[in-house]
C-alpha distance (Angstrom), angle and dihedral (degrees) to the residues before:
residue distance angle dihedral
X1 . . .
X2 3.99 . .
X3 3.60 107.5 .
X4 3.86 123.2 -121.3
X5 3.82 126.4 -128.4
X6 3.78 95.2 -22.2
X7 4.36 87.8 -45.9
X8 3.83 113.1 112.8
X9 3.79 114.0 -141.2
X10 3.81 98.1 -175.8
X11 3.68 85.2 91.2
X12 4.19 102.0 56.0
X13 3.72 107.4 92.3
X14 3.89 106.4 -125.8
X15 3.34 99.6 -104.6
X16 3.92 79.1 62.4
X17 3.31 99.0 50.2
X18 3.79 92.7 51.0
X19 3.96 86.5 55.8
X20 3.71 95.9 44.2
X21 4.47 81.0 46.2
X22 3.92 91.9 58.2
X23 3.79 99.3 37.9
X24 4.21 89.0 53.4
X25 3.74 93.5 43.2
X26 4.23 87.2 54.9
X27 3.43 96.0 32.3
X28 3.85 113.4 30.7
X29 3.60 91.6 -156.6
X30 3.90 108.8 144.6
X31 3.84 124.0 -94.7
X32 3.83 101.3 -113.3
X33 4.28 88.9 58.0
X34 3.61 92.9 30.8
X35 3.95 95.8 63.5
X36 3.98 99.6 53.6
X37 3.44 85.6 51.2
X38 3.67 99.3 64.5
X39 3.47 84.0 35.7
X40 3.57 93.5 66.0
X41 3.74 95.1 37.8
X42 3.80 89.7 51.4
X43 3.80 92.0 -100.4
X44 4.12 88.6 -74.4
X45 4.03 106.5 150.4
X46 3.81 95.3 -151.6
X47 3.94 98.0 50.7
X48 4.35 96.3 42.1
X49 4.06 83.7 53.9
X50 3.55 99.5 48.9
X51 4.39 87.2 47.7
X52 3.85 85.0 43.4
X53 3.90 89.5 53.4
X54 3.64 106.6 24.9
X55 3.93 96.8 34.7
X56 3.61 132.8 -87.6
X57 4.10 119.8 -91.8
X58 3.52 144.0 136.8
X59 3.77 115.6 -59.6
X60 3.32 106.4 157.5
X61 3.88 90.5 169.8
X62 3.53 96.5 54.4
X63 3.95 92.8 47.9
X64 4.20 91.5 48.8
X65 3.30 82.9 42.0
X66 4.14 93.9 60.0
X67 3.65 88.1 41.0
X68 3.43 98.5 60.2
X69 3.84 92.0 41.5
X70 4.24 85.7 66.6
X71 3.70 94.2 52.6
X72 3.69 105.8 73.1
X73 3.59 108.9 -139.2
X74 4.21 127.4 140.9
X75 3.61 109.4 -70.6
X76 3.91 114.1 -114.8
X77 3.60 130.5 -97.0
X78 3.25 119.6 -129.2
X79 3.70 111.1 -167.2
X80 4.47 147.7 117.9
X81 3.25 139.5 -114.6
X82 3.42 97.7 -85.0
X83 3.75 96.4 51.4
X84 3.63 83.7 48.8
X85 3.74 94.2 58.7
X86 4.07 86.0 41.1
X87 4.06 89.2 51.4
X88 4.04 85.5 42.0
X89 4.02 88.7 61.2
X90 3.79 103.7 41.3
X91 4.02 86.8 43.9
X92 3.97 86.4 115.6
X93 3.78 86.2 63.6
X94 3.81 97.6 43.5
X95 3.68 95.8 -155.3
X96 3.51 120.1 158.3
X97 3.92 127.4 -119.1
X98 3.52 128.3 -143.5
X99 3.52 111.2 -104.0
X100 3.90 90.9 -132.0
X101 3.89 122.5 30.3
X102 3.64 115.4 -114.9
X103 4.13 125.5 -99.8
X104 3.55 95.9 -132.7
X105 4.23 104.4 -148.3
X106 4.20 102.7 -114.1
X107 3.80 119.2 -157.1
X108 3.80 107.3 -174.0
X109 3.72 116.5 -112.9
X110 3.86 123.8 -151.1
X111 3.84 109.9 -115.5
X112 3.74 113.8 -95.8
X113 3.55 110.0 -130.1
X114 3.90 118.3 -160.2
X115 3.41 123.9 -153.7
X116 4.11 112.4 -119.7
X117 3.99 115.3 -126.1
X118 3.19 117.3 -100.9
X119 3.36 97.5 -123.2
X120 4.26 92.7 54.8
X121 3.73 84.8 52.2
X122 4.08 92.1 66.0
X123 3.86 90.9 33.0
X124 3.72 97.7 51.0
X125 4.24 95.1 34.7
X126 3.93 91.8 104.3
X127 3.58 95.2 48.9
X128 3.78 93.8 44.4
X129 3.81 87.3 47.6
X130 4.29 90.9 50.6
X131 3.89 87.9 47.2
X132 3.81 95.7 55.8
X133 4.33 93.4 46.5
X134 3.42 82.5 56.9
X135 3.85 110.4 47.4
X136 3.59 82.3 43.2
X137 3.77 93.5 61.1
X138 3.80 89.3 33.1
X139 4.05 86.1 55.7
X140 3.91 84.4 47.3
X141 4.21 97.6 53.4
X142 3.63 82.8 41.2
X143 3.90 98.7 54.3
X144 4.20 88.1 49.2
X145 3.37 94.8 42.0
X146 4.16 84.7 59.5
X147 3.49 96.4 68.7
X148 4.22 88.2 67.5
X149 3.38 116.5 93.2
X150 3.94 122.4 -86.6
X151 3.89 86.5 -112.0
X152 4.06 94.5 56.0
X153 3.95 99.2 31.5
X154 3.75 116.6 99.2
X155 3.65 119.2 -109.9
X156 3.64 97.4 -147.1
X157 3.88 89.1 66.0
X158 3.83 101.0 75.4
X159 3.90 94.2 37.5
X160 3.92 98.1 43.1
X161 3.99 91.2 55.1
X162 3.68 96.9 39.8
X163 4.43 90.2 43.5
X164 4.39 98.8 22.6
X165 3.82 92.9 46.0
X166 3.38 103.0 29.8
X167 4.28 98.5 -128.0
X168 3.66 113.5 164.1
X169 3.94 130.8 -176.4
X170 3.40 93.4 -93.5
X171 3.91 92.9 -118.7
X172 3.48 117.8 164.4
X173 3.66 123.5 -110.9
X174 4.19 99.7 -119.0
X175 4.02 140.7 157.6
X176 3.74 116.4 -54.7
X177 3.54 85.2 -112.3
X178 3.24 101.9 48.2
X179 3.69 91.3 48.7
X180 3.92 89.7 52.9
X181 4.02 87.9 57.0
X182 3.67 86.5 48.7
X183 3.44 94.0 55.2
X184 3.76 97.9 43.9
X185 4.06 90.5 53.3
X186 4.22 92.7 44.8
X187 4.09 84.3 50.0
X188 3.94 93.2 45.4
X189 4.00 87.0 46.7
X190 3.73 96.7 49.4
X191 4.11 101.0 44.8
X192 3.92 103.1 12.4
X193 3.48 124.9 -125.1
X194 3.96 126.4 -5.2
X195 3.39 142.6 170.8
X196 3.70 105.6 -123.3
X197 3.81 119.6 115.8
X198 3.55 100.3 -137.8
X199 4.13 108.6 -159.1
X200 3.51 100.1 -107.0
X201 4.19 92.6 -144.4
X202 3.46 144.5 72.2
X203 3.88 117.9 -64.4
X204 3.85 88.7 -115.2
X205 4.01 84.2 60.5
X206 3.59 93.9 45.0
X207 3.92 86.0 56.1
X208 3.41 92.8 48.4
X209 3.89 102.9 48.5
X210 3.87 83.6 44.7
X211 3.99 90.1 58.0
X212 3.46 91.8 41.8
X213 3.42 102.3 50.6
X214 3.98 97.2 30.9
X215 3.91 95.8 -119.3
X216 4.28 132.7 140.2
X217 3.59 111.0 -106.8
X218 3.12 120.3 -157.5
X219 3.85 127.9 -154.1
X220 4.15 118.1 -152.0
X221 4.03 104.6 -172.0
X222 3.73 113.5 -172.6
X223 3.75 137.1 -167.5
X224 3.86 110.6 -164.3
X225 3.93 88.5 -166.1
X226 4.03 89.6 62.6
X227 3.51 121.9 89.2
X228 3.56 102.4 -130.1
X229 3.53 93.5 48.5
X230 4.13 91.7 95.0
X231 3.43 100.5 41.6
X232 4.06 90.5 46.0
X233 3.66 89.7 52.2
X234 4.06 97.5 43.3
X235 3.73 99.0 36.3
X236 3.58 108.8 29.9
X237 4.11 113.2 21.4
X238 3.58 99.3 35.9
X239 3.65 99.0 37.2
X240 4.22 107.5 121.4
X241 4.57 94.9 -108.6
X242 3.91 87.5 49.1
X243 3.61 97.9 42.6
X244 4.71 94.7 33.9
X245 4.22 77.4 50.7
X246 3.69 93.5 48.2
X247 3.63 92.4 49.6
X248 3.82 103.1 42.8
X249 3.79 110.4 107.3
X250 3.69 90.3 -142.5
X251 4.05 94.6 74.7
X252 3.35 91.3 46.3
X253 3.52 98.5 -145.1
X254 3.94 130.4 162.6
X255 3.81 121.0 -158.9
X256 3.87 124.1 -151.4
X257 3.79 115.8 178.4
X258 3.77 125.5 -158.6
X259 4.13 137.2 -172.5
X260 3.66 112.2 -146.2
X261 3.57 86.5 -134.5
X262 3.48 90.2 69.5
X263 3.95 116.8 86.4
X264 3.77 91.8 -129.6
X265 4.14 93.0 48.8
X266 3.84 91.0 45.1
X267 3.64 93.4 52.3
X268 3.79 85.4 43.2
X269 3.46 97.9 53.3
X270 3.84 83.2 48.3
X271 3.51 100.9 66.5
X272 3.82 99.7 27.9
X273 4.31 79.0 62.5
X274 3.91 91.6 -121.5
X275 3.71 108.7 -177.8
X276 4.18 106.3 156.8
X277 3.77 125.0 33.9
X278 3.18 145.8 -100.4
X279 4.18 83.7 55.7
X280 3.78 121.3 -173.6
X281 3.78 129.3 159.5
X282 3.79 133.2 -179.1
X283 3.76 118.7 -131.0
X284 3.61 134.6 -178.3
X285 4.24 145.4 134.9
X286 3.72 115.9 -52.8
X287 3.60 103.7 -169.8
X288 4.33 99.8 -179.2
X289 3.72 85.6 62.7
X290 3.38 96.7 41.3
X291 4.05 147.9 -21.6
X292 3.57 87.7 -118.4
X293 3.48 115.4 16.5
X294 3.60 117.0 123.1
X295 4.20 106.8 -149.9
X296 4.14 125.4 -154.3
X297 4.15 81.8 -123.7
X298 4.01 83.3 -178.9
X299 3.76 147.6 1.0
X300 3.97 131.3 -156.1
X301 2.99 117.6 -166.5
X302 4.35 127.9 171.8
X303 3.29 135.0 5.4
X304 3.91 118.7 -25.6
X305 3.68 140.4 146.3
X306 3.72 132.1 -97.5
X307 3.65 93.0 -102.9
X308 4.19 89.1 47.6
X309 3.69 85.9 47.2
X310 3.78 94.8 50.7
X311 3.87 99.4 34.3
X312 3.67 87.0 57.4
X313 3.94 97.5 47.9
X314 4.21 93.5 44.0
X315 3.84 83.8 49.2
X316 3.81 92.4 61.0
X317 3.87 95.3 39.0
X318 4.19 90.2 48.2
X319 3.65 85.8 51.9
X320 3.85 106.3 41.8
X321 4.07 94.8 18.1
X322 4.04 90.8 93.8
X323 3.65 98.2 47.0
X324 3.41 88.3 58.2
X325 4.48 96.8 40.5
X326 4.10 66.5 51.8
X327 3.66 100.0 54.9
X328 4.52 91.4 35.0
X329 3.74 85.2 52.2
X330 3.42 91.3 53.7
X331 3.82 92.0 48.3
X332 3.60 91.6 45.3
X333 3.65 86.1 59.0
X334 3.68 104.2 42.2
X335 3.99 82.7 47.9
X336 3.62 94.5 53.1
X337 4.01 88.5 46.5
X338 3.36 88.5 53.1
X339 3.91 97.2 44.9
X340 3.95 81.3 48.5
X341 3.76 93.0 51.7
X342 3.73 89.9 50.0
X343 3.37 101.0 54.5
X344 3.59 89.8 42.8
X345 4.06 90.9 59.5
X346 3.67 90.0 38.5
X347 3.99 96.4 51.5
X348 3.92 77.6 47.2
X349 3.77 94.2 50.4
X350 3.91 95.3 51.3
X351 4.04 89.1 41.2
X352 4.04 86.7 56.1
X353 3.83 87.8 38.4
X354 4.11 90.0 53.2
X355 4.06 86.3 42.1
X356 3.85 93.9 51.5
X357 4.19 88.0 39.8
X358 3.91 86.8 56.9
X359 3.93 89.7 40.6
X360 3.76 88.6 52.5
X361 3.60 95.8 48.0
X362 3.76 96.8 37.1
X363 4.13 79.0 58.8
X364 3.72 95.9 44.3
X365 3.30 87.7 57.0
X366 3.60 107.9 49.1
X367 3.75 89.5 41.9
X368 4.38 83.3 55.1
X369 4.03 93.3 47.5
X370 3.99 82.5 45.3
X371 3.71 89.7 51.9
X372 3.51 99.1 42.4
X373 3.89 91.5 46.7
X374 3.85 93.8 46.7
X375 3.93 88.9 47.2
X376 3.87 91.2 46.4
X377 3.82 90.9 49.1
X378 4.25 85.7 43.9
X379 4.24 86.6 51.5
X380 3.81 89.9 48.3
X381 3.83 93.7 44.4
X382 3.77 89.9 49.5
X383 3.87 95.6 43.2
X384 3.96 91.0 50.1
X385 3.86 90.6 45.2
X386 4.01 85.3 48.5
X387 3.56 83.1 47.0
X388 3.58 91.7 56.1
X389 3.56 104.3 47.9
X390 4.29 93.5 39.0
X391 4.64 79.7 53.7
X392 4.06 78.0 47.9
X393 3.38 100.6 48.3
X394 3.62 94.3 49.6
X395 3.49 97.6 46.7
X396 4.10 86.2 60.6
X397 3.82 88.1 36.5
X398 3.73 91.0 57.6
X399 4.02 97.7 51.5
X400 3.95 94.3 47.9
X401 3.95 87.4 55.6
X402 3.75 108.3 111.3
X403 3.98 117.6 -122.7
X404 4.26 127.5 -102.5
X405 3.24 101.8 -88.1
X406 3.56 121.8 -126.9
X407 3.92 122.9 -61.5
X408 4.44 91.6 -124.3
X409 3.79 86.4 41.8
X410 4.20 104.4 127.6
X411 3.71 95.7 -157.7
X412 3.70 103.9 53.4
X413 3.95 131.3 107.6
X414 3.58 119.1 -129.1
X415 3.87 107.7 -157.6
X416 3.84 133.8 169.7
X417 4.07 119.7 -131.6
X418 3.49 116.7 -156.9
X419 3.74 91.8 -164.5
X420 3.99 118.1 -161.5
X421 3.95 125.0 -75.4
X422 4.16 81.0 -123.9
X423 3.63 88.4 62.6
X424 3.73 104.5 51.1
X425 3.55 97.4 -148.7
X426 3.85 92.4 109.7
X427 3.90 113.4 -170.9
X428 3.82 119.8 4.2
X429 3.61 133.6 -178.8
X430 3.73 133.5 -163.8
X431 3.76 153.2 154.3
X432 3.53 122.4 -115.2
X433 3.85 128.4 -176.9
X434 4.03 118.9 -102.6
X435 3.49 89.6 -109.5
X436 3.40 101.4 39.4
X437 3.87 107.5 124.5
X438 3.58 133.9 -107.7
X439 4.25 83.3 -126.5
X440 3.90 84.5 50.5
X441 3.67 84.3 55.8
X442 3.58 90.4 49.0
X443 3.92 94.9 48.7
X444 3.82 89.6 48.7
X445 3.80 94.3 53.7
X446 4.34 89.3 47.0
X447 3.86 88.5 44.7
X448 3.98 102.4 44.3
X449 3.68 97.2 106.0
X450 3.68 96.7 52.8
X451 4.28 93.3 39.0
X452 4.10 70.7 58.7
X453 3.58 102.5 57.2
X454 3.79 120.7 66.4
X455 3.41 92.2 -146.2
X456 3.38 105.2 69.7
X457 3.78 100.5 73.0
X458 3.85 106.0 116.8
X459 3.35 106.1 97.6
X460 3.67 121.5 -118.1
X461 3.64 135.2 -146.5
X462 3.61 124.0 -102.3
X463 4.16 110.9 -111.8
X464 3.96 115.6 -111.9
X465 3.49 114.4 -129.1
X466 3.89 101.9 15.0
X467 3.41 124.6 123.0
X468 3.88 112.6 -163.6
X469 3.77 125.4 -149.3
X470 3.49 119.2 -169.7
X471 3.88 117.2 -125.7
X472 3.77 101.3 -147.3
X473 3.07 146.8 47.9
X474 4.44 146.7 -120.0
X475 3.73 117.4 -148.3
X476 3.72 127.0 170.9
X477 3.65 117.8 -126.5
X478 3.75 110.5 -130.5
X479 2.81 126.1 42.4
X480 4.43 84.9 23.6
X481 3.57 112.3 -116.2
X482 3.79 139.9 152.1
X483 3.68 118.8 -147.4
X484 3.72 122.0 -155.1
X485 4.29 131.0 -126.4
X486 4.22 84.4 -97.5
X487 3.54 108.7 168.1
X488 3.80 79.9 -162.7
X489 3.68 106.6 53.1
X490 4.03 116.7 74.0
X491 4.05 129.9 -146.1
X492 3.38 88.3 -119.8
X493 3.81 92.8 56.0
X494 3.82 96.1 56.8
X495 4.21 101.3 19.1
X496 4.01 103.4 41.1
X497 3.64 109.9 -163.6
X498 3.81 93.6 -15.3
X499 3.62 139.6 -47.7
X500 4.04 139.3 171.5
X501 3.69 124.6 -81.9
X502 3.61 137.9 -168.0
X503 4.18 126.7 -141.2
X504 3.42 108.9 -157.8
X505 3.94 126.2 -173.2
X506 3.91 115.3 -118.8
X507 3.72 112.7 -118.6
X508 3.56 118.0 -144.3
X509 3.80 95.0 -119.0
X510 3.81 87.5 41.5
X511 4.05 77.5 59.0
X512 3.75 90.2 52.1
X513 3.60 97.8 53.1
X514 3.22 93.8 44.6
């Protein structure tokens, strides 16, 4: 194989280069520091991207712990005597057990109360009757026997009322949560303040958030009717190494405390097979037996010291702590893969957004210049065919005009144009008839050019449907005034004899004021 950047890969097995494939493609770290890295983490993918993201140190356990994962071998058992024995009796069967038992997930169910036949109730009145008389006087022996000293009083007094006749605390069945708060404010009443950060949830969420977020929890069970409950509690859980190793982020531990006088903690206690108090057990993610199997990876149960306490707990997290780094580093990696894929489609998604913009405008555009062109073309269409009709309508205009009457005639108007510079026909003077109109007039001045040229004489139709508006004016000169096209006003009304008028071109902002 080729090499890359001055590294030669020819000599990685493939395995190797598979490994050294997936750690670039989550990492993008370049070849020549990316291969002593798996080197030194015994080329395993998940454990080089958690040093390359979390920082690089010695962990020797993690790194024999790779090793031995690419030599295949049995996996180990991890198990007592008593499973032993168990495992001795079902050898005929050679099934395998877990090597931790399961932490089965316990949502607390409200007692189910069933009503008692009537029937039962009349048979078994005496008997109920005889049982009250005497765990009334059994309640009364017990309450003098109380004021002995702790020494000389009986310790089957206190148990065989609270287990023989069934009495409870009398604590309300409530909310996980609520129980949790509960628990937290009995505990802070009974030995003061402390510094352990009780999960303040249900067990079930406890479990959950502890799968989810690959931590140790650790379940404290307490009975305040044992013995050893106090001195557990004063001497061993709240003492400052148990409580500073609780509550340092590294160990990743979550602590959920229960009374067994609780519903929730009895039916705990239940399935975790509690059977001597004080009771805890660690709990977390054991991936080799399962993706999602949460293992009991220790239990604690009596009386111990601190160091007990803790020597038990760090032996648990030493020996499950790197499957789950394992299983997070794997995580991290899937998450940054997935981050990586969704910027990918994103950056895609606003690249095809920009394309389609430009598309959209690119279209908008042509369809505009096609608009404007079609409309330009549709303006210049409609001008010439104006055009057309306003030549037509003066070629009919100009053969309905009447003639100049005669020079001796007595009743004709002798008037001066001044026509317009735009014209070119400068000065012209006429006779028109006394009743010629002052639209006549109009026509006259539109029509002088062709009454000029000879060869307009055919006559011409008029245009249907046109309507045409003269674009100038005739004013007289003094006094000012500016007659209008009337087909009802004569030249002789507003001239007399004759007179001196003025054609004046219409401005298009003289057409806007007006």
């Amino acid at each position: 194989m080729a090499s890359e950047e001055g590294f030669d890969l020819s000599r990685l097995s493939a395995s190797q280069q598979e490994a050294l494939q997936q750690y670039t493609d989550v990492t993008s770290q370049e070849i020549k520091d990316a291969v002593p890295l798996l080197e030194r983490s015994q080329w395993n993918v998940q454990i080089a991207i958690a040093k390359f993201f979390d920082g690089e140190g010695p962990d020797p356990v993690a790194e024999a712990q790779a090793a031995q994962d690419r030599i295949p071998r049995a996996s180990a058992r991890h198990e007592n005597l008593h499973e032993s024995f168990l495992d001795a009796g079902n050898r005929p069967n050679r099934t395998r057990r877990p090597q931790t038992d399961a932490a089965p997930r316990v949502v607390p169910q409200p007692p189910v109360v069933h009503p008692t036949p009537f029937l039962a109730t009349i048979l078994f009145a005496p008997f109920r009757f005889g049982y009250r008389v005497f765990a009334n006087l059994f309640k009364l022996v017990s309450f003098f026997l109380s004021f002995l000293p702790q020494s000389l009083r009986p310790q089957f007094v206190a148990s065989s009322i609270s287990k023989g006749l069934g009495q409870t605390s009398g604590r309300r069945v409530t909310l996980p949560k609520e129980t949790a708060r509960r628990f937290r404010r009995d505990f802070e009443e009974e030995y003061g303040a402390h510094g352990l950060p009780f999960f303040e949830d249900g067990h079930a969420q406890a479990l959950d958030t502890a799968k989810r977020d690959l931590k140790f929890l650790l379940t404290v069970l307490i009975s305040p009717e044992h013995d050893d409950t106090a001195f557990f509690i004063r001497n061993t859980l709240l003492s400052p190494e148990v409580v500073g190793f609780i509550n340092d982020p590294a160990n990743n531990i979550i602590i959920w405390g229960g009374n067994v006088l609780d519903s929730e903690a009895y039916q705990v206690a239940r399935e975790y097979n509690c059977v001597k108090y004080p009771f805890s057990c660690l709990v977390c993610l054991t991936p080799k037996e399962g993706t999602t199997r949460m293992g009991i990876v220790k239990r604690l149960v009596g009386p111990m010291t601190p160091a007990s306490f803790l020597t038990g707990i760090q032996a648990a997290i030493t020996k499950y702590g790197p499957d789950l780094n394992g299983v997070r580093a794997e995580r991290a990696a899937q998450e940054m893969a997935r981050n990586l894929r969704s910027q990918q489609d994103s950056a895609y998604e606003r690249s095809l957004a920009a394309d389609r913009e430009r598309a959209r405008q690119k279209r908008e555009a042509a369809a505009a210049a096609a608009a404007a062109e079609k409309r330009a073309r549709e303006e210049a269409e409609a001008a010439a065919r104006l055009q057309k009709l306003r030549q037509q309508w003066r070629e009919w205009r100009a053969s309905t005009i009447a003639p100049e009457p005669a020079a001796g005639a007595k009743d004709a108007v002798r008037l001066a144009l001044n026509m317009p510079v735009s014209s070119g026909a400068g000065r012209v003077v006429r006779r028109f008839a006394m009743q010629t109109t002052m639209e006549e007039l109009y026509a006259f001045v539109e029509c002088h050019d062709l009454l000029q040229d000879p060869s307009s004489d055919k006559r011409a139709e008029k245009p249907q449907g046109y309507d045409h508006k003269y674009e100038f004016t005739i004013s007289s000169v003094m006094p000012r005034e500016t007659f209008e096209p009337s087909e009802s006003t004569t030249v002789g009304e507003k001239m007399g004899r004759g007179g001196n008028l003025v054609v004046e071109d219409i401005t298009p902002e003289d057409g806007d004021v007006e």
